[in-house]
C-alpha positions as CSV (number, residue, x, y, z in Angstrom):
1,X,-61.6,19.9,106.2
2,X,-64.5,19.0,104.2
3,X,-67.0,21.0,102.4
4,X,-70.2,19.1,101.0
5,X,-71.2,19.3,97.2
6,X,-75.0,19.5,96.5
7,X,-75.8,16.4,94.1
8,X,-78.2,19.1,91.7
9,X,-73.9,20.3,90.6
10,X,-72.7,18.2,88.0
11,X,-69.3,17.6,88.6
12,X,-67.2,16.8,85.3
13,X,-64.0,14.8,84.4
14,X,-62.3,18.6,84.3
15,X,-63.8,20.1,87.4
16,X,-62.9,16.9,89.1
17,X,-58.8,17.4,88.2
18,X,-59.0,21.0,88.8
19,X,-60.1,19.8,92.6
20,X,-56.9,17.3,92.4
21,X,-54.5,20.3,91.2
22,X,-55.2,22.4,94.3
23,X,-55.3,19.4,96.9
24,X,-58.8,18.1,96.6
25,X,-60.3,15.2,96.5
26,X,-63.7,14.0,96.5
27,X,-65.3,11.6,98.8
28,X,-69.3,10.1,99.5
29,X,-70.5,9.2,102.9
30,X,-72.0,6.2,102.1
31,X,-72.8,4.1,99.0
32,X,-76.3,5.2,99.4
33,X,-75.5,8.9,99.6
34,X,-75.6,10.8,96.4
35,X,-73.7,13.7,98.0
36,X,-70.2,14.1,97.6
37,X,-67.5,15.7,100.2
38,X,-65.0,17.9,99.0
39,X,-61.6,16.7,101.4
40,X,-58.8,18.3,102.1
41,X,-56.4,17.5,105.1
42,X,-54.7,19.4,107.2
43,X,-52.0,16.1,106.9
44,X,-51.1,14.6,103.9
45,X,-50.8,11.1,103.6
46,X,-47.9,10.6,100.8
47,X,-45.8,7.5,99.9
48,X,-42.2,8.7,99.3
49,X,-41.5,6.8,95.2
50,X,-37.3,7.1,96.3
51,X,-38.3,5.8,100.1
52,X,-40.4,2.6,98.8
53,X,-40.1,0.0,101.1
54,X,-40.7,-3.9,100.7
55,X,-40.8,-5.7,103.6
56,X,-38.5,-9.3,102.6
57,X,-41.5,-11.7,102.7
58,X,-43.3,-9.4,100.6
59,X,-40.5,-8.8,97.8
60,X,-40.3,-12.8,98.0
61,X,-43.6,-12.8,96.8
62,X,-43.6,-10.3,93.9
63,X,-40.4,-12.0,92.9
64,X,-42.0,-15.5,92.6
65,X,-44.4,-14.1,89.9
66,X,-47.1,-16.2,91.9
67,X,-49.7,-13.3,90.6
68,X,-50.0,-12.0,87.2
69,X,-50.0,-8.3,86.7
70,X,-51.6,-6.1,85.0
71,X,-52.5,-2.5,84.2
72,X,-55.6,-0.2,83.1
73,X,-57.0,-3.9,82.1
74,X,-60.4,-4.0,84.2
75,X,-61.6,-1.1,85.5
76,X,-65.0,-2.1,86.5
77,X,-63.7,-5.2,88.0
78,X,-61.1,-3.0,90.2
79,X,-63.4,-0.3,91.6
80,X,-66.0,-2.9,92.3
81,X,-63.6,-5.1,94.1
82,X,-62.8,-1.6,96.2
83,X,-66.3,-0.7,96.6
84,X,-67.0,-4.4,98.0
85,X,-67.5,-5.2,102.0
86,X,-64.1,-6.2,103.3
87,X,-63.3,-7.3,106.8
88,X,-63.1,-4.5,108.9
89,X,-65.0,-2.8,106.7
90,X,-69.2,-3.6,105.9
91,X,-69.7,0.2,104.3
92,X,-68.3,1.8,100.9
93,X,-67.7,5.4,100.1
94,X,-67.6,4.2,96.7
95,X,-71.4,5.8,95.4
96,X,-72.6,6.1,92.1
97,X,-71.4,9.2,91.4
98,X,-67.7,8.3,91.6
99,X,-68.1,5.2,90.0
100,X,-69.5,7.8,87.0
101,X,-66.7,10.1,87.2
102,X,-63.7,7.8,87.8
103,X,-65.1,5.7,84.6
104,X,-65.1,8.9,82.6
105,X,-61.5,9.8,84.2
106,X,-60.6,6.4,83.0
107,X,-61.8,7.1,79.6
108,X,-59.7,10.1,79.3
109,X,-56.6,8.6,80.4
110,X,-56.4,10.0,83.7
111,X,-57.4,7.2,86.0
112,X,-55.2,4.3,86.1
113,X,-55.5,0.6,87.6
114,X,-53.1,-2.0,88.9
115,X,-54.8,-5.4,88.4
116,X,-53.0,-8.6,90.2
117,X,-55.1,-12.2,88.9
118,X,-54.1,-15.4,90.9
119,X,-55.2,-17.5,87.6
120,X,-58.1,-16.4,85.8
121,X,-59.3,-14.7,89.1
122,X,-59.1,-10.9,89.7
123,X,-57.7,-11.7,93.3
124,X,-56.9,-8.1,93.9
125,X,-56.0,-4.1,92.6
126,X,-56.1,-0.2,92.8
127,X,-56.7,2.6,91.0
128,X,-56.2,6.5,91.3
129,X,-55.5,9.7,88.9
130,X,-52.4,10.8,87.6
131,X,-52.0,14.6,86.3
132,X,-48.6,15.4,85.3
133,X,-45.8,13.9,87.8
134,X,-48.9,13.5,90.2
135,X,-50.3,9.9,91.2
136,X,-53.4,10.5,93.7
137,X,-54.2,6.7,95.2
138,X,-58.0,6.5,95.4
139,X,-58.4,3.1,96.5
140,X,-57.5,-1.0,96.8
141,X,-58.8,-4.3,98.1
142,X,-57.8,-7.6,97.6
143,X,-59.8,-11.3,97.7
144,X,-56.4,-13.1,98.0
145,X,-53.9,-12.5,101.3
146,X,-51.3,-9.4,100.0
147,X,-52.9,-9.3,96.7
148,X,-53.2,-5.3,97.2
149,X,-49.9,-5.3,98.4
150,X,-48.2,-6.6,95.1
151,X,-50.7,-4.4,93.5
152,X,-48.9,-1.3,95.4
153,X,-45.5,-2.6,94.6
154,X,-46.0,-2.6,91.0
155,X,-48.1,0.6,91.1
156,X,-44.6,2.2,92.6
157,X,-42.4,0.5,90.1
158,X,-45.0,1.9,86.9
159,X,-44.5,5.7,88.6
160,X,-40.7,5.5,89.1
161,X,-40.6,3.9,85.3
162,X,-42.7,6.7,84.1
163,X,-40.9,10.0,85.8
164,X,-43.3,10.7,88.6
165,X,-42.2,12.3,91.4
166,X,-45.8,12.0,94.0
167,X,-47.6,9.8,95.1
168,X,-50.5,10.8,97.4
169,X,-51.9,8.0,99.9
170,X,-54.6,10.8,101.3
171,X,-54.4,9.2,104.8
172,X,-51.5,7.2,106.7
173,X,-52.8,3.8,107.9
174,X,-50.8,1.4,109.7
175,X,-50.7,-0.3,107.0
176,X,-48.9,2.2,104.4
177,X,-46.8,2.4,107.2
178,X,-44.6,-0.7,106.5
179,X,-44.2,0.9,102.9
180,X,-42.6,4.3,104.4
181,X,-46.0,6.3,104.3
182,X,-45.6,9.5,106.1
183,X,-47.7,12.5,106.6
184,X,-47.1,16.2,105.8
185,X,-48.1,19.4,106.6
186,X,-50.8,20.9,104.0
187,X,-48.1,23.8,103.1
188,X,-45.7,21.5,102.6
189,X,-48.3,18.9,100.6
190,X,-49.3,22.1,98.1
191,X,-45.3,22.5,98.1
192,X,-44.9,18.8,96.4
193,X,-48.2,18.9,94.3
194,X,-46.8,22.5,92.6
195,X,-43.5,21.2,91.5
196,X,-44.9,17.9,90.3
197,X,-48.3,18.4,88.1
198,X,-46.4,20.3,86.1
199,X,-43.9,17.9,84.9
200,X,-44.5,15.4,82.6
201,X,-45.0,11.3,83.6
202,X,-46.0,8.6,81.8
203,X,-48.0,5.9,82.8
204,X,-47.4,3.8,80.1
205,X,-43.8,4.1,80.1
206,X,-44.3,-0.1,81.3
207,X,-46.4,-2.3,78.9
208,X,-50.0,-2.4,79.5
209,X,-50.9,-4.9,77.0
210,X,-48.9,-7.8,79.4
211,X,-47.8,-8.8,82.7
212,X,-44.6,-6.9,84.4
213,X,-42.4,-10.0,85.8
214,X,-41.9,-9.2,89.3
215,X,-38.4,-9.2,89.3
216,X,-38.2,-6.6,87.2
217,X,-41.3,-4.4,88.6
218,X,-39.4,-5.3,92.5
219,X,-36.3,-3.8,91.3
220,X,-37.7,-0.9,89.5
221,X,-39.7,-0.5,93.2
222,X,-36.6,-0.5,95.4
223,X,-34.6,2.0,93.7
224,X,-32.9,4.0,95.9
225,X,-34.3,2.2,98.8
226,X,-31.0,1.9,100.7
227,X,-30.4,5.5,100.2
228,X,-34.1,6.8,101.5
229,X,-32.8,6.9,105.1
């Protein structure tokens, strides 16, 4: 479902987590369109945090500490990395108005980044909003093979560090797949969002000021996977 915003409402940081507390999110058509869609859909894309799973070559990978990373670091950098053309993919719903508002969501402490530099390069990275418990995945890209993929892992071993209990994809792709994605039913989506924006998280709970050795971020990730059926 999707209902279209007319670009003469201004749309603030507070409007904009309201949408997020009742199971909306915001989306343009186009990088060019000013619009914005509210979405909501009837399934929920959400990443089970005591489900995680990392494929073996992967966890290899985070473990070598090949990639340093880091978080809420380079915001600009992250969204226009996400907002880039990708293979696959020559069109961005990234416009200027959620650049605006995710910057000022930033600046509030509400949006969040995973960065993940091969050297001195930004080689990949996400971002999304937390409120409470709640971690609402926006967006990622990467420049270097499975550089988004680290970025994820760490992302889930910052949310199980700091007490949160969702993490909303939006939309299941093959690719989330491999990491346990599954959808859910709206009901039960408002069901999970309820219990968890109001308990407290902490995104910080991990240090922000310097890289998370993958061992440690791998191990925090894969809590409980053996358990998660």
């Amino acid at each position: 479902m999707a209902r279209r915003d007319s670009h003469a409402v201004e749309i603030t940081p507070e409007v904009l987590l309201k949408a997020y507390a009742c199971g909306i999110f915001p989306m343009a058509e186009s990088a060019e369109d000013p619009a914005l869609y509210w979405i909501e859909p009837e399934e929920r894309g959400v990443i089970p945090l005591e489900g995680f799973h990392v494929p073996a070559r992967l966890a290899r990978l985070v473990k070598s500490d090949r990639f340093a990373v880091y978080a809420d670091r380079d915001f600009d950098g992250v969204i226009d990395g996400c907002a880039a053309p990708a293979f696959g993919r020559t069109r961005t719903w990234i416009n200027t108005r959620i650049r605006k508002l995710y910057r000022r969501l930033f600046d509030i402490g509400h949006c969040h980044t995973i960065e993940v530099y091969d050297g001195d390069r930004l080689a990949g990275g996400l971002y999304g909003v937390s409120l409470g418990a709640a971690f609402f995945g926006e967006s990622m890209f990467h420049n270097v093979r499975d550089a988004s993929k680290v970025a994820l892992v760490h992302l889930v071993a910052r949310l199980k560090a700091g007490g949160f209990s969702l993490l909303d994809a939006q939309f299941v792709t093959d690719h989330l797949r491999q990491f346990g994605a599954t959808e859910v039913s709206r009901r039960a989506y408002h069901r999970m969002l309820a219990h968890s924006i109001i308990r407290p998280a902490d995104y910080a709970a991990l240090p922000l000021d310097r890289p998370i050795a993958g061992a440690a971020a791998l191990t925090l990730a894969r809590t409980c996977e053996a358990n998660s059926g």
